[in-house]
N, CA and C atoms as a LAMMPS dump frame, in Angstrom:
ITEM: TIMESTEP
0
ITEM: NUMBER OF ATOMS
210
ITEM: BOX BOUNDS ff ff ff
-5.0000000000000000e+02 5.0000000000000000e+02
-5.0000000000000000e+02 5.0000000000000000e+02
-5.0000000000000000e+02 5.0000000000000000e+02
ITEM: ATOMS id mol type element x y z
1 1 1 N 198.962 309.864 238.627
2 1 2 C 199.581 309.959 239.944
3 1 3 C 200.006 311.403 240.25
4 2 1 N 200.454 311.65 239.33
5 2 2 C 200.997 313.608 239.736
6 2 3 C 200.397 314.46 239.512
7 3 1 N 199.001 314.057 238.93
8 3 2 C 197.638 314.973 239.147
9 3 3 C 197.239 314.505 240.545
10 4 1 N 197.142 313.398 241.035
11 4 2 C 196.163 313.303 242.164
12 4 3 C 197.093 314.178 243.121
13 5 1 N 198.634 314.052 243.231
14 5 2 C 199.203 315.194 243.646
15 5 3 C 199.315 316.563 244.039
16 6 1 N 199.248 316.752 242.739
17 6 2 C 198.69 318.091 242.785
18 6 3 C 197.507 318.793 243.49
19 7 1 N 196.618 317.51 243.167
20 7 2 C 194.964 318.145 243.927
21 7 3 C 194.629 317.844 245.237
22 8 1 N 195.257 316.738 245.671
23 8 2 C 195.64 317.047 246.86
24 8 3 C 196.034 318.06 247.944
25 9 1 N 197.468 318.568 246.934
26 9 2 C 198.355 319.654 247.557
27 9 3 C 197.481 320.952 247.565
28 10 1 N 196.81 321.136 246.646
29 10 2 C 196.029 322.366 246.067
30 10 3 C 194.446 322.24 247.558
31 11 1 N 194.023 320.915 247.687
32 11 2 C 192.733 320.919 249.109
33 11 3 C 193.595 320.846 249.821
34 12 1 N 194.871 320.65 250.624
35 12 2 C 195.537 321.045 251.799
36 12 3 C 195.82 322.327 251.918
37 13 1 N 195.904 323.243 250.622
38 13 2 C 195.993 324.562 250.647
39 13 3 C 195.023 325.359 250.962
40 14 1 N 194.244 325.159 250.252
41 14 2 C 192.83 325.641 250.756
42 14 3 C 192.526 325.27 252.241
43 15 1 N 192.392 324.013 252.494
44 15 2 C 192.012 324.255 253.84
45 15 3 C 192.614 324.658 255.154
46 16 1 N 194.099 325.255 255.042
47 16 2 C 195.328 325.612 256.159
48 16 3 C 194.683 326.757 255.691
49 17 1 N 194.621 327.924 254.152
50 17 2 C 194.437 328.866 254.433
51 17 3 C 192.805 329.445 255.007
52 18 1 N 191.726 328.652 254.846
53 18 2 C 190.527 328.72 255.306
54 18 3 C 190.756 328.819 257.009
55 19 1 N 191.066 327.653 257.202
56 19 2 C 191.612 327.663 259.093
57 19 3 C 192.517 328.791 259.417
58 20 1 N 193.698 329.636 258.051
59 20 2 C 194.274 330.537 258.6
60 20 3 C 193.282 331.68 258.955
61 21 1 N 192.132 331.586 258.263
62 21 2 C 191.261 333.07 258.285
63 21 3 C 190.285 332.575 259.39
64 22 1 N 189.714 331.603 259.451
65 22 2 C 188.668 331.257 260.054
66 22 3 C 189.268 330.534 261.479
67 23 1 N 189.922 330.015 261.71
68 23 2 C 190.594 329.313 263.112
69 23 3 C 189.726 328.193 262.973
70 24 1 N 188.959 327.485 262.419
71 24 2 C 188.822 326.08 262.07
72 24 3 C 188.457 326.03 260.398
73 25 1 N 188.148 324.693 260.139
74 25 2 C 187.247 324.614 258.953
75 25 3 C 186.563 323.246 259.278
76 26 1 N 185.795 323.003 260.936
77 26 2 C 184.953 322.182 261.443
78 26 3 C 183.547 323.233 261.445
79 27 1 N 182.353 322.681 260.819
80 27 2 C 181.127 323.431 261.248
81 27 3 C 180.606 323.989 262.615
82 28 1 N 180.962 322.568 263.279
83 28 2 C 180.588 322.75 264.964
84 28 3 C 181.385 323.466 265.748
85 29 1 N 182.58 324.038 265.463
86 29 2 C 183.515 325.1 266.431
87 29 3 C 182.768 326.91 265.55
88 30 1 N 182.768 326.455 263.524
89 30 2 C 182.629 327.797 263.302
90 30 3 C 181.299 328.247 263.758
91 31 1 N 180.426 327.698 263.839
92 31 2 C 178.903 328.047 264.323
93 31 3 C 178.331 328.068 265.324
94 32 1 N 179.66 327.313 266.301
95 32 2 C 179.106 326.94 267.609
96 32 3 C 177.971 326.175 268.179
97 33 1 N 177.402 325.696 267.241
98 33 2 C 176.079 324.329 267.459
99 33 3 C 176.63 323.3 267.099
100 34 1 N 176.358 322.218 266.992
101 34 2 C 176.307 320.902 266.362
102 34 3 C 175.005 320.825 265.464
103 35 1 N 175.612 320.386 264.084
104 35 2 C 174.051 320.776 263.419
105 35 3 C 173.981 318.935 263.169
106 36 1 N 174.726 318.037 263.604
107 36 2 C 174.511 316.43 263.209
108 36 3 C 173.34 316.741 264.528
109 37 1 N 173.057 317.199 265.204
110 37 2 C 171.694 317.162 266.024
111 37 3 C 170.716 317.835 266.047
112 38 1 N 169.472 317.256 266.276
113 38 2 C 168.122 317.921 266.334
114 38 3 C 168.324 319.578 266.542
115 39 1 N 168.736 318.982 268.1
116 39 2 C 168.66 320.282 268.88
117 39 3 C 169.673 321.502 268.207
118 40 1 N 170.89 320.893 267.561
119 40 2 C 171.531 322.193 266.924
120 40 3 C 170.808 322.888 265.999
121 41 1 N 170.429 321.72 264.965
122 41 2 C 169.957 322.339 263.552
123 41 3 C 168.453 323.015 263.844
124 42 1 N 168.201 323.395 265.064
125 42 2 C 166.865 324.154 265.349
126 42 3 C 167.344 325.314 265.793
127 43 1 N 168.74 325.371 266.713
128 43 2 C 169.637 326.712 267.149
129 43 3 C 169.927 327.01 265.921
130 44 1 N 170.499 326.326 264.96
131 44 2 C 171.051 327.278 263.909
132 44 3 C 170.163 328.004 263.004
133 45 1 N 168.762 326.989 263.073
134 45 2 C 167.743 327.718 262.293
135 45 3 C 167.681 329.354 263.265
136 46 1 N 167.331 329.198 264.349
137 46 2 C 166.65 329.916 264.937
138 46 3 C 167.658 331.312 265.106
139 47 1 N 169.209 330.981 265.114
140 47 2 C 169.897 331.821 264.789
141 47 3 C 170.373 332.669 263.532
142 48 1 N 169.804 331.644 262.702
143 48 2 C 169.929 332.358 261.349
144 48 3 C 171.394 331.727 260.969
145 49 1 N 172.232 331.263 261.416
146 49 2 C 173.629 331.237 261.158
147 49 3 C 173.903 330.562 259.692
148 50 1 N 172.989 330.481 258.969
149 50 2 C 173.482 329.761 257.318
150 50 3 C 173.388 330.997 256.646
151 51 1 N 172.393 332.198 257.23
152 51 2 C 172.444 333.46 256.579
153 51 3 C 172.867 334.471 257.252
154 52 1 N 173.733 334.036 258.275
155 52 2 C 174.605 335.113 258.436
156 52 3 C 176.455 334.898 258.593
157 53 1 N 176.909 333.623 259.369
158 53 2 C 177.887 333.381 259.261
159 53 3 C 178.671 332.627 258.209
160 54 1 N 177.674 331.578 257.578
161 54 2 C 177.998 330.676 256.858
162 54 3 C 178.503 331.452 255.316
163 55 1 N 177.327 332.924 255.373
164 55 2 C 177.715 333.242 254.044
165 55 3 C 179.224 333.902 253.842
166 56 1 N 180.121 333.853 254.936
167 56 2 C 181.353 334.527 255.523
168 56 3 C 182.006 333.219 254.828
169 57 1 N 181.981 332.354 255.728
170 57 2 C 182.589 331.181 254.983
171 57 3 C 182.663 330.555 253.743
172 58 1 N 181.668 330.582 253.206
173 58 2 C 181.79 329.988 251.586
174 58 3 C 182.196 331.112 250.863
175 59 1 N 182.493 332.337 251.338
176 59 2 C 182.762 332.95 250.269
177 59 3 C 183.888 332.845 250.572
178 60 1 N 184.984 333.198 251.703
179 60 2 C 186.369 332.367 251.934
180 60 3 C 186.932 331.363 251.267
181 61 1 N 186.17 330.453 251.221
182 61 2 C 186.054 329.418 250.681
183 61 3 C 186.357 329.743 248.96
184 62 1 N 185.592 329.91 248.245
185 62 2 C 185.322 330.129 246.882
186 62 3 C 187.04 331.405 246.679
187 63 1 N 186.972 332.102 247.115
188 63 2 C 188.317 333.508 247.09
189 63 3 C 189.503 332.596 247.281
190 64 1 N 189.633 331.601 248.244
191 64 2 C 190.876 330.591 248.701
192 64 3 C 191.067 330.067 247.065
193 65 1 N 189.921 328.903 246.769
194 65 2 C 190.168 328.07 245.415
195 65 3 C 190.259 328.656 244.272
196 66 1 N 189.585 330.097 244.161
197 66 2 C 189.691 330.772 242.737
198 66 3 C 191.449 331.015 243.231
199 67 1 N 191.999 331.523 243.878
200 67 2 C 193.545 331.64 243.868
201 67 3 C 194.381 330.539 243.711
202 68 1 N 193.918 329.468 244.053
203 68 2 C 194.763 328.171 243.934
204 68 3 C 194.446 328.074 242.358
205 69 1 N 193.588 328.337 241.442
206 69 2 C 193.532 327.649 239.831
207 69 3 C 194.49 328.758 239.227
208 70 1 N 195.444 328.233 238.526
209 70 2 C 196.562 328.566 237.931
210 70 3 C 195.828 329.094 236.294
């Protein structure tokens, strides 16, 4: 019980501070497409946005959780 606690507390952390850097941590506001659709996941191809914005984000991502492990 006071592990699931913890890991909990530790993914609410991560994701307030992800949204603090990023102003969401929804795909469809950070990329601005909808990729659950055809038509997005052909904008995002066509924009490149998994190799150019996305790689912004997971690395946020990864820098957030390496600070949360004690």
């Amino acid at each position: 019980q006071a592990e699931r606690e913890k890991t909990y507390e530790a993914g609410g952390r991560l994701i307030r501070e992800f949204v603090a850097r990023n102003g969401s941590a929804c795909c469809r506001d950070l990329l601005g497409v909808d990729l659950s659709t055809p038509e997005g996941r052909k904008q995002a191809r066509e924009m490149r946005l998994t190799r150019t914005r996305c790689v912004k984000f997971v690395r946020d991502a990864v820098e957030i959780a390496a600070a949360l492990v004690p």
